[in-house]
C-alpha positions as CSV (number, residue, x, y, z in Angstrom):
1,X,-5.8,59.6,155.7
2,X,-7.1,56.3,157.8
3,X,-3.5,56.0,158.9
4,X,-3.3,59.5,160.1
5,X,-6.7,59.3,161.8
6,X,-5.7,56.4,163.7
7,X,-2.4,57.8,164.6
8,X,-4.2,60.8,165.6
9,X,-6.6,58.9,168.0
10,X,-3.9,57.0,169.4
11,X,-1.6,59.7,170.9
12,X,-5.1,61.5,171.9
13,X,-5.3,58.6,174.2
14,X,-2.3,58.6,175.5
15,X,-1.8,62.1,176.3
16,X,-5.3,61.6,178.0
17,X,-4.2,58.9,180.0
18,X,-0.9,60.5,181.3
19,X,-3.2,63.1,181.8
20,X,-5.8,61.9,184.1
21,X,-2.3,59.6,185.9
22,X,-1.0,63.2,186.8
23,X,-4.5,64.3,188.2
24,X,-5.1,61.3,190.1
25,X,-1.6,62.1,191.5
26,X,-1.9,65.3,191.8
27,X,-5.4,64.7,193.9
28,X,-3.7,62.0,196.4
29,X,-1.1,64.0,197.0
30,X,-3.3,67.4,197.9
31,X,-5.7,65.2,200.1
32,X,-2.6,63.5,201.9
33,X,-1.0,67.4,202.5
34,X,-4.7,68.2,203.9
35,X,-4.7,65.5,205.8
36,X,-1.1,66.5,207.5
37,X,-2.4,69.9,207.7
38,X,-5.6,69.5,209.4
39,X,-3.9,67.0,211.8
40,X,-0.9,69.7,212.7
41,X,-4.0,72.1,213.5
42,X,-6.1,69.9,215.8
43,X,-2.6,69.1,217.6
44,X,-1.8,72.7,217.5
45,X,-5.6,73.8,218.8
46,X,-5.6,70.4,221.1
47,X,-2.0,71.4,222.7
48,X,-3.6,75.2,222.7
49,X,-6.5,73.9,225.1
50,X,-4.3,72.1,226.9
51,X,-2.0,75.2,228.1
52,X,-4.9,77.0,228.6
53,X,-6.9,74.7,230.7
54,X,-3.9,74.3,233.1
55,X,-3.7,78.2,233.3
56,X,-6.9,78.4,234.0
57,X,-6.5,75.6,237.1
58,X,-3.3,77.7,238.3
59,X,-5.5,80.9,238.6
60,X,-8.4,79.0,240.2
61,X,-6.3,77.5,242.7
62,X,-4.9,81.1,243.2
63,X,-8.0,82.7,243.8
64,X,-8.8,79.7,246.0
65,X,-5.5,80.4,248.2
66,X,-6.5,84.1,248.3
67,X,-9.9,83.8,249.7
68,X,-8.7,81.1,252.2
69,X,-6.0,83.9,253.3
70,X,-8.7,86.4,253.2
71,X,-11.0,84.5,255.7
72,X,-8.0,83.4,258.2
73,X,-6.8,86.6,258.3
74,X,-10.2,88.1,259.4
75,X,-10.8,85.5,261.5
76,X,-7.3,86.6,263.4
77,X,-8.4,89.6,263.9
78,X,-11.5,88.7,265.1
79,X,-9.7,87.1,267.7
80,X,-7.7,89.8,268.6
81,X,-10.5,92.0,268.9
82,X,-12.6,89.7,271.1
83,X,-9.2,88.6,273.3
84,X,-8.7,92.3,274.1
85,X,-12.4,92.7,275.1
86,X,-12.3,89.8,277.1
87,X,-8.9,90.6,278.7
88,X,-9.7,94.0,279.6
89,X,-6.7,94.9,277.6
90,X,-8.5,96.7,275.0
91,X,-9.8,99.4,277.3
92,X,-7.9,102.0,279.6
93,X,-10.2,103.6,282.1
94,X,-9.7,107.1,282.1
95,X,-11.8,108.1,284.5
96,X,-15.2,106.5,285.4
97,X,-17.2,107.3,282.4
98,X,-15.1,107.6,279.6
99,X,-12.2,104.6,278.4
100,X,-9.3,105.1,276.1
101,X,-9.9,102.1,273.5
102,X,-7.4,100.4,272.0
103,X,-10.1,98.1,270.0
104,X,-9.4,100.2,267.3
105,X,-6.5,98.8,266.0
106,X,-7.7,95.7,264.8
107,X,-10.1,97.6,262.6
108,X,-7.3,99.7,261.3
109,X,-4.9,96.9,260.5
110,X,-7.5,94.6,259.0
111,X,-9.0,97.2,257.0
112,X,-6.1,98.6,255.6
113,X,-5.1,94.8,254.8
114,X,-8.0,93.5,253.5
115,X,-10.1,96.3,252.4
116,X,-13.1,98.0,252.8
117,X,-15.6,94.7,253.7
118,X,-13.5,93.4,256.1
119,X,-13.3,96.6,258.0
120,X,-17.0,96.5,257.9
121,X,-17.3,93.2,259.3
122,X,-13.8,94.0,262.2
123,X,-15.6,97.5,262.8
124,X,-19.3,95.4,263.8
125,X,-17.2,93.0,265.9
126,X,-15.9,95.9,267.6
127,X,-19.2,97.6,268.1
128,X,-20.7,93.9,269.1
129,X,-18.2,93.7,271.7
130,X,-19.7,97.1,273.6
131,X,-22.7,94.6,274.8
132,X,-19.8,92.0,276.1
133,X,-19.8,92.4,280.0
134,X,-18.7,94.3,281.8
135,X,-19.8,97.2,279.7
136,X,-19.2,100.7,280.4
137,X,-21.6,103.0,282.1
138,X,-22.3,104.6,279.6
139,X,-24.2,101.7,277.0
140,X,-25.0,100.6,280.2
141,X,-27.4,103.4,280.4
142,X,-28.2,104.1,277.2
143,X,-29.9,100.7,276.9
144,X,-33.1,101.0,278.6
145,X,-33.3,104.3,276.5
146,X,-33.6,102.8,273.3
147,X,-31.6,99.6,272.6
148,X,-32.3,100.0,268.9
149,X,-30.5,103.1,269.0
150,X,-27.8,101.9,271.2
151,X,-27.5,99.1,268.7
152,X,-27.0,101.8,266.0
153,X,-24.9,104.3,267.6
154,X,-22.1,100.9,269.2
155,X,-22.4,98.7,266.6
156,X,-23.4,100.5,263.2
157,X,-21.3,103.3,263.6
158,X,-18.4,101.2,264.4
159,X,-19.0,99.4,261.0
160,X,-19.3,102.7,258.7
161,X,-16.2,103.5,260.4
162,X,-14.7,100.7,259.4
163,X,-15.9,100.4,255.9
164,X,-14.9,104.2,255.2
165,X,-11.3,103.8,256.6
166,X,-11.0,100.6,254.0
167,X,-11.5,103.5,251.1
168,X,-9.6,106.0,252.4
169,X,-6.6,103.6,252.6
170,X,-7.0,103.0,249.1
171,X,-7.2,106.3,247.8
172,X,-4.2,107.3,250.2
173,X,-2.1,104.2,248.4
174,X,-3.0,105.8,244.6
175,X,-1.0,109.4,246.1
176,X,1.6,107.7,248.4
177,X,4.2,105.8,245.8
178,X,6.5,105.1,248.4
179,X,3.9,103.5,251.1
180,X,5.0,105.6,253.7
181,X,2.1,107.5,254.5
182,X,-1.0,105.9,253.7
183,X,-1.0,103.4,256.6
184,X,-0.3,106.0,258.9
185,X,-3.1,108.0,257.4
186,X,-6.0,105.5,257.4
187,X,-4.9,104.4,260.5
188,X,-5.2,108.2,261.9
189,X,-9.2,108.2,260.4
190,X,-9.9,105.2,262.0
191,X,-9.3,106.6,265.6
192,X,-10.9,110.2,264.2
193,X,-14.0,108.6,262.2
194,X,-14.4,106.1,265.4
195,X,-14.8,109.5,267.2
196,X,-16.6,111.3,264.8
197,X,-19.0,109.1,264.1
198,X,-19.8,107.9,267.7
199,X,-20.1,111.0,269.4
200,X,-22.4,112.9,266.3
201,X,-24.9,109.6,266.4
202,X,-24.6,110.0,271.0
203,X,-25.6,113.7,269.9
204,X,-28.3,112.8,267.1
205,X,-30.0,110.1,269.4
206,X,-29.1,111.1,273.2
207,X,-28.3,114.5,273.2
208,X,-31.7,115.5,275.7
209,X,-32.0,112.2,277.5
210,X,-31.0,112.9,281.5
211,X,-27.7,110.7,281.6
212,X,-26.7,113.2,278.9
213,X,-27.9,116.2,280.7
214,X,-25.6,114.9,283.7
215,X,-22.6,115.3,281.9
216,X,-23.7,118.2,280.1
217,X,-24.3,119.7,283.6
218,X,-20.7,118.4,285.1
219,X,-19.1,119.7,281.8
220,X,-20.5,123.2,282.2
221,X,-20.8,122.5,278.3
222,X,-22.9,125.0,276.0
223,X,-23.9,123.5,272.8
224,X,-23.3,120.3,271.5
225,X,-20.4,120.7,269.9
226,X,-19.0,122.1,273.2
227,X,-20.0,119.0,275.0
228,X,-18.1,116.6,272.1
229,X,-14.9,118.4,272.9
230,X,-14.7,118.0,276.6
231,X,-16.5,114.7,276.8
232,X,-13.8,113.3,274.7
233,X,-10.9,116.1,275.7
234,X,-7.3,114.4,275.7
235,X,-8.8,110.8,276.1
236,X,-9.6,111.2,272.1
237,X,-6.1,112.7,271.7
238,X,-4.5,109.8,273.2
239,X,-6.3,107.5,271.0
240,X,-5.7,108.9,268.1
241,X,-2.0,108.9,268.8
242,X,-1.8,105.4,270.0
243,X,-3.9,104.1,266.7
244,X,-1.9,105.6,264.7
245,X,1.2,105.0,265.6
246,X,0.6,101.3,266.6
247,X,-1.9,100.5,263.6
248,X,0.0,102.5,261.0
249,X,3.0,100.5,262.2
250,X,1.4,96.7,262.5
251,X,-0.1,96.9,259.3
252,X,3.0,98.5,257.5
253,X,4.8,95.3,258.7
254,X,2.4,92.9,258.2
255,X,1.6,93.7,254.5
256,X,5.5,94.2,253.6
257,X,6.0,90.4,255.1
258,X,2.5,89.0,253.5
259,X,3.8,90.3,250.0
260,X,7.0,89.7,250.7
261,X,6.3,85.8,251.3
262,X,3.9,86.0,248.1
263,X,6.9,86.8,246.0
264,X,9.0,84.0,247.4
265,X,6.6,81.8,246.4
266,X,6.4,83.3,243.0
């Protein structure tokens, strides 16, 4: 029985100690696989940051490019608007109170290009330029009446007008698929809201002053609305058909070429 105990203790001991070997093992080699593991994810997360910190500079320095585009190109028109003012190019007397205006195409290309803000800020230029001499008779007059109103009806005016043909360009692009229409279309409002919009605000504001009365008088006129249709008569036909045609046209061009060159670059 002592021999059998001690035989008995002795291959306890050594299956305990083959045992405990293969855990030891066992644990080395989990810790080394963790190890492997945990270094595979930090490269994976590590290569993962790296990718998307560089898409993230790509689509910063896009957006950079954008605006910088977005500010040259409304400078441009700026300068168009202000060179035709200047060069008396911009305006075609008529007769000697009213001008057919060509200023409007610059607000109906840069609106249409560049969307609703810049159209606000092309469409203020446009009104800012009335008070650039020589102005017509007409502000001319209307001055010493009220300049705050003058201010309004030239220069605000001119900026809803601008602002609203920005929208309507955009909700003319969601029906026209084929972008056929939708620059002549917003170009069309421009000339007709550029109307609208100055003549209801020379009603609103100067409709009973005495330079008004004149021309009421000349007219033979009856009401208001009367007066709107021969004041402006075929001087706002022709303007309508010149911004249409030449602003539907420029911009047409101009945004096939910009997006054109944007895919090239692509």
């Amino acid at each position: 029985m002592p021999g059998g105990r001690r035989e008995s203790e002795a291959l306890f001991s050594l299956l305990s100690g083959k045992f405990k070997y293969n855990m030891d093992i066992c644990t080395k080699s989990g810790a080394a696989s963790f190890d492997r593991g945990r270094q595979g994810t930090q490269k994976y997360y590590f290569g993962g940051y790296l990718r998307r910190t560089r898409t993230e500079e790509t689509m910063t320095k896009k957006i950079q490019s954008q605006k910088v585009r977005y500010m040259c190109l409304i400078a441009v028109f700026i300068a168009i608007e202000l060179l035709l003012k200047l060069s008396g190019l911009g305006n075609i007397p008529i007769n000697p109170v009213l001008n057919v205006t060509l200023l409007t195409i610059p607000v109906a290309i840069g609106a249409i290009l560049l969307g609703p803000l810049a159209g606000t800020i092309l469409g203020a230029v446009f009104g800012a330029t009335s008070f650039i001499q020589p102005m017509s008779p007409m502000v001319a007059a209307f001055i010493p009446i009220s300049f705050i109103h003058t201010v309004i009806l030239c220069v605000c005016m001119r900026a809803l007008m601008g602002f609203c043909v920005g929208w309507i360009f955009r909700f003319f692009q969601k029906l026209d698929h084929k972008k056929v229409f939708c620059y002549f279309g917003a170009s069309f409002f421009t000339a007709f809201l550029n109307t609208l919009f100055f003549m209801g605000y020379l009603v609103l504001a100067f409709y009973h002053t005495d330079y008004v009365a004149e021309r009421i008088a000349k007219l033979g006129a009856l009401n208001p609305l009367h007066f709107v249709i021969l004041f402006v008569g075929i001087n706002g036909l022709f303007e309508l058909a010149t911004t249409t045609i030449i602003g539907g046209g420029v911009s047409k061009g101009v945004d096939y070429a910009l997006n054109r060159k944007l895919r090239t670059k692509g």
